[in-house]
N, C-alpha and C positions, 0 to 999 in steps of 0.2 A: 504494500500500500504506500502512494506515495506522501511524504510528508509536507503536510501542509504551514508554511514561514507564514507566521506574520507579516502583515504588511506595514509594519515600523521597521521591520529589519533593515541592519544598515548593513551592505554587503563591500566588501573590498574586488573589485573587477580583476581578472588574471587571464588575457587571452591567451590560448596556446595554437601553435601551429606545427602542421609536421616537420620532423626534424629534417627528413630528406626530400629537398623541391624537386628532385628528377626520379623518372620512371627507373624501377630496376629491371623490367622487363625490355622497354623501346631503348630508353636512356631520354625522353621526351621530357616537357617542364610539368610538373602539375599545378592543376589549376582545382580550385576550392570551387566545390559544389555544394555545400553546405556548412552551418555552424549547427552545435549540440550544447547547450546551457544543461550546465550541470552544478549546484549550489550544495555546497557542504559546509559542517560544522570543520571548523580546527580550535585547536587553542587559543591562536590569535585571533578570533573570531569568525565571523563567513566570511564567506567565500563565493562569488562568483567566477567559475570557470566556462569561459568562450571557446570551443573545442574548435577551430576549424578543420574541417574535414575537406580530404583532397583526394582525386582521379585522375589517373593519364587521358587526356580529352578523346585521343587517338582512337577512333572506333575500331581498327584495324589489329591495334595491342589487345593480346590478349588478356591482360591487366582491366581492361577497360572498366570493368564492372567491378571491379574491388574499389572499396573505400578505404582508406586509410585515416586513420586517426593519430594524434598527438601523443605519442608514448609518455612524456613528462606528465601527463593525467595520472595513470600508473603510478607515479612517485608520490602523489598528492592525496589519493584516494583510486578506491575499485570502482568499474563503474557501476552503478545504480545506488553507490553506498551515499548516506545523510553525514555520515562522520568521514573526518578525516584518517590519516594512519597515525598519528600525533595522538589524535584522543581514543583511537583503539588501543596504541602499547599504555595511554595512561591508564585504562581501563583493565588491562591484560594484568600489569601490574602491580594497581593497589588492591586488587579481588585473590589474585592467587602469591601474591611476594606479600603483603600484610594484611590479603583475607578481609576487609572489605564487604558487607552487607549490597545487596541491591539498592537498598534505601539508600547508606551514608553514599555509595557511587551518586543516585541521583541527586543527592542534595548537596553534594560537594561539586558535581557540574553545574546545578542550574546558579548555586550563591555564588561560585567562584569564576566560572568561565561562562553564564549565564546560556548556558545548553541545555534546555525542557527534552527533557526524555520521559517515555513511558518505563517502569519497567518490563516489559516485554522487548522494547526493544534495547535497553542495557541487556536483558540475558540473552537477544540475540546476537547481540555484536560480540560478546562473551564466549558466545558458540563457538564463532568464527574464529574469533582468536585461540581458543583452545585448538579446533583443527588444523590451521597454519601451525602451530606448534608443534602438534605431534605430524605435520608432515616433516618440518625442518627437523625433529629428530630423527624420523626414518628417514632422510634424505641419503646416500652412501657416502656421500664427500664427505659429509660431516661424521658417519662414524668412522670412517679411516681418519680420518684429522683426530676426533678425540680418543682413540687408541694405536695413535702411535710409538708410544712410549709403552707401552701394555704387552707384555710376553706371552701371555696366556689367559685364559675366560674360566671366571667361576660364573656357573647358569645356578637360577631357580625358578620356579615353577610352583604355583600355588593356586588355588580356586578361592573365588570372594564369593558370597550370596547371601546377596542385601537381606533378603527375604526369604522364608523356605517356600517352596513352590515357583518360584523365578528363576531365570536364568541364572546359571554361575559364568561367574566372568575370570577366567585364568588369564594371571600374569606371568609372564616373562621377563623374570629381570638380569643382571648382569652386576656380579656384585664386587668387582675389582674398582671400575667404577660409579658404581649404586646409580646404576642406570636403569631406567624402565624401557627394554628395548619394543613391545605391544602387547595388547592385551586382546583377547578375544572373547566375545559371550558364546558359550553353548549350549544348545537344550541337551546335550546328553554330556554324562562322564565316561562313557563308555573308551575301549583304549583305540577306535579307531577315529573319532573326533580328537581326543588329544593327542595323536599321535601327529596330526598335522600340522599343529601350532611345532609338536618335535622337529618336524621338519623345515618349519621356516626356521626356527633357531641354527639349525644347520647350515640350511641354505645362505643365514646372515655372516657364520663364523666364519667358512670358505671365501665367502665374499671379500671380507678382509686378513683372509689369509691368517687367520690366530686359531690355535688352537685351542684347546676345550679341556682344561685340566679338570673339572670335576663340577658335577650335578647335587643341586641339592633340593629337598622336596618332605613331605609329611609320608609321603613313599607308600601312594594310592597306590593298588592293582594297575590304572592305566597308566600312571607315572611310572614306574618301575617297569613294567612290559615297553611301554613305548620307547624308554632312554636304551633301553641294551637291547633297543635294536635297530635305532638310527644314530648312538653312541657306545659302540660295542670297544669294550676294554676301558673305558673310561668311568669313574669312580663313580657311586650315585649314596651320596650322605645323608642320614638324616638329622632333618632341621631341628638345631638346638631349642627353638623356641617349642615347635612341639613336641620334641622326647619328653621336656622339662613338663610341662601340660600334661603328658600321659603319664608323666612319675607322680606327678600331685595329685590326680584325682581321688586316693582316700585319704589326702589332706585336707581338699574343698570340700568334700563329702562332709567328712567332722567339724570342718569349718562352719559351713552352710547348718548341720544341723544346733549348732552351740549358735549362730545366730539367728536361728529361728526361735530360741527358746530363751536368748533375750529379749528380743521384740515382744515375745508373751509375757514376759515378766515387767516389762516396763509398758502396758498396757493403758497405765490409768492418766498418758499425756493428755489425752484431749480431755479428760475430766479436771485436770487441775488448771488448762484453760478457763474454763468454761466457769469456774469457779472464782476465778484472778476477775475473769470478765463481770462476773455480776456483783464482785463486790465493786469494781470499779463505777459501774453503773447506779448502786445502791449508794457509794461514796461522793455522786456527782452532785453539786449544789443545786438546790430547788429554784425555780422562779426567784422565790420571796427571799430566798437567802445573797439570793443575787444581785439583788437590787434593794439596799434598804430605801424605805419609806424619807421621800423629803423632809425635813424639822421647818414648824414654823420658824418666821423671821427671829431672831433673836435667840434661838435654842441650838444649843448643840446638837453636831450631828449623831446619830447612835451608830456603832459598827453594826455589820450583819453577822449573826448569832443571837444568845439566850442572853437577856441582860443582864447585867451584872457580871457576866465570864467574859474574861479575854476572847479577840478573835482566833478562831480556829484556822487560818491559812494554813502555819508551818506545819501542824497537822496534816491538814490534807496535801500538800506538798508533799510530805514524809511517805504517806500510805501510798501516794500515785508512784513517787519513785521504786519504792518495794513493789510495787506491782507491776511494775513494766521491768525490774530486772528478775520477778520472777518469768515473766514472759519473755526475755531473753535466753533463759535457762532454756524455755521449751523449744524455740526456735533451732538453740545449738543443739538438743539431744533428736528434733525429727531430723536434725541434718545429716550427724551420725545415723540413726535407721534406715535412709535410703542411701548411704555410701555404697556402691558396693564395686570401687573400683579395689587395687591393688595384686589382683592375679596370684600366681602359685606365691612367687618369695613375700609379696606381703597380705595375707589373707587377711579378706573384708570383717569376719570374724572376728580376730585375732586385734585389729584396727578397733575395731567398734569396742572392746572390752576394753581395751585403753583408756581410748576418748570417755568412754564409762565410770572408769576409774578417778581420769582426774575432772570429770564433773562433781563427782560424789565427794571427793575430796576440797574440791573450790566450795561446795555447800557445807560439807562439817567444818569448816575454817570460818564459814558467817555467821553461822550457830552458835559455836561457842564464843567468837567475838561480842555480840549480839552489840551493833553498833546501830544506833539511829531507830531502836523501836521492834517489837518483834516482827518476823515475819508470818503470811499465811499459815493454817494449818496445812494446808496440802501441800507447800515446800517443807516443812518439818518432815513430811513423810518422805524425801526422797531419797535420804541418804540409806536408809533403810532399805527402799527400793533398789537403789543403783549396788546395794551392797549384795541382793542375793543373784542380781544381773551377773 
């Protein structure tokens, strides 16, 4: 769909012409048959570009009917593209080199270099960019240039899947340079679909003439059948990351059930919310405490409260702060319950009974301090709680 500019836009004009005025076919002059307006976004703003387009006039040249265009377009933008290549590499860049939002892209174009995008079309120029990528990396020149100094290839081979029932998508990597040399989806794992991606791995290492010192892999039935036999004699290891994985699964197993059987024991978090919550609300000042009553002319004003008692602020001050660091309390221990990163060397388990510990421990340290007034009954009860956690 083509993009529709405003009509306040101020564009900077940029005619181009072909670069070569004679026929390469007659060797005759060319003569412009046409112009092609083409407006793009750059970082230094729009752009109008005046494409004149040119023919050998010569009816008799075989050429006759070719148009030629201005290749310097090319260096400026593709054609049909609204961006320039200026704000595609800015684009390519701060999404995958510091990851970058849709959103912060579109909002750092339009306040900073005043470029209204949709996001649909940020994530389509994003596309784009991503395939020119991965073409310039499978390009050949480019992998003989970046292993030229490289003696030998370590390969791996693994399957990703996002989802169970989707596609698995196996990579191919190269691990002397921690290269991603392609990756392919396959509906099946069977060993003659991946036996082909074996073979383009082959067909890449020939290509630049390196040989192939050793395979490494989780060492599937298709993985193992297909390397020893489009890499016969050459080593096929398995991957540290999942030996480690398979050696701890009756470690995560006892992990996983001693955290499950914390989480039953520390049960009663959303009650001691809900608890913080209605004293809070029960604590909150009335209408009438809120606003005392005007004093006729001549009379002192009365505070709000019981007359005769001091005002009660510092009080309710006191009570609001206890209850919102008991509600801090709760926030840090659901944060602990749903941790459940850290893997075989540091079980989620193991983690959460820590952070348990010196909760339980920062609460008996306030107790027996008892600084500033007591706390709830339901923080009283936690260290007892966190104790049988």
């Amino acid at each position: 769909m083509a993009y529709r500019w405003p009509e306040e836009t101020v564009f900077t004009r940029l005619a181009l012409t072909v670069e070569e005025p004679w026929c390469r076919t007659c060797g005759g002059a060319l003569t412009i048959c046409d112009h092609r307006h083409h407006r793009v976004f750059t970082l230094n703003g729009p752009v109008h570009l005046v494409c004149k387009l040119a023919h050998c006039p010569a009816r008799a040249c075989p050429a006759h009917t070719q148009t030629l265009s201005p290749e310097a377009e090319t260096t400026i933008t593709m054609p049909w593209w609204v961006l320039g290549w200026d704000v595609v590499c800015w684009l390519g860049h701060r999404r995958f080199a510091r990851h970058w939002s849709v959103q912060q892209l579109r909002t750092e174009l339009a306040d900073t270099y005043h470029i209204p995008l949709s996001a649909d079309a940020v994530e389509r120029y994003i596309h784009r960019y991503q395939q020119m990528l991965a073409a310039r990396h499978r390009d050949p020149q480019q992998l003989v240039a970046a292993y030229a100094q490289v003696d030998a290839l370590i390969l791996a081979i693994d399957g990703l899947q996002p989802e169970k029932g989707h596609e698995t998508l196996y990579v191919v990597r190269e691990l002397v340079q921690k290269r991603v040399w392609f990756a392919e989806a396959l509906l099946s794992s069977a060993t003659p679909e991946v036996q082909q991606l074996l073979v383009q791995a082959r067909t890449w290492a020939e290509r630049m003439g390196k040989p192939v010192r050793l395979w490494m892999s989780d060492k599937q039935d298709a993985f193992v059948q297909g390397i020893a036999a489009e890499f016969p004699g050459v080593p096929h290891r398995y991957c540290a990351n999942h030996f480690l994985r398979d050696v701890a699964k009756p470690v995560l197993e006892a992990d996983s059930h001693a955290k499950v059987k914390m989480c039953r024991t520390i049960r009663g978090l959303r009650t001691i919310e809900r608890e913080v919550l209605v004293d809070c609300r029960l604590a909150s000042p009335s209408r009438s405490d809120a606003a005392p009553p005007e004093a006729a002319p001549g009379e002192p004003r009365q505070a709000a409260g019981v007359p005769g008692e001091p005002p009660r602020l510092a009080e309710t001050s006191l009570e609001g702060s206890l209850q919102a660091v008991v509600l801090e309390y709760c926030a840090a221990v659901r944060g602990m319950l749903n941790d459940d990163q850290g893997g075989p060397l540091h079980p989620p388990g193991l983690r959460m009974a820590e952070a348990l510990g010196e909760v339980r421990a920062s609460l008996q340290r306030n107790l027996e301090a008892q600084k500033g007034g007591v706390l709830t009954s339901s923080s009283r009860a936690w260290p007892a709680i966190l104790t049988e956690a």
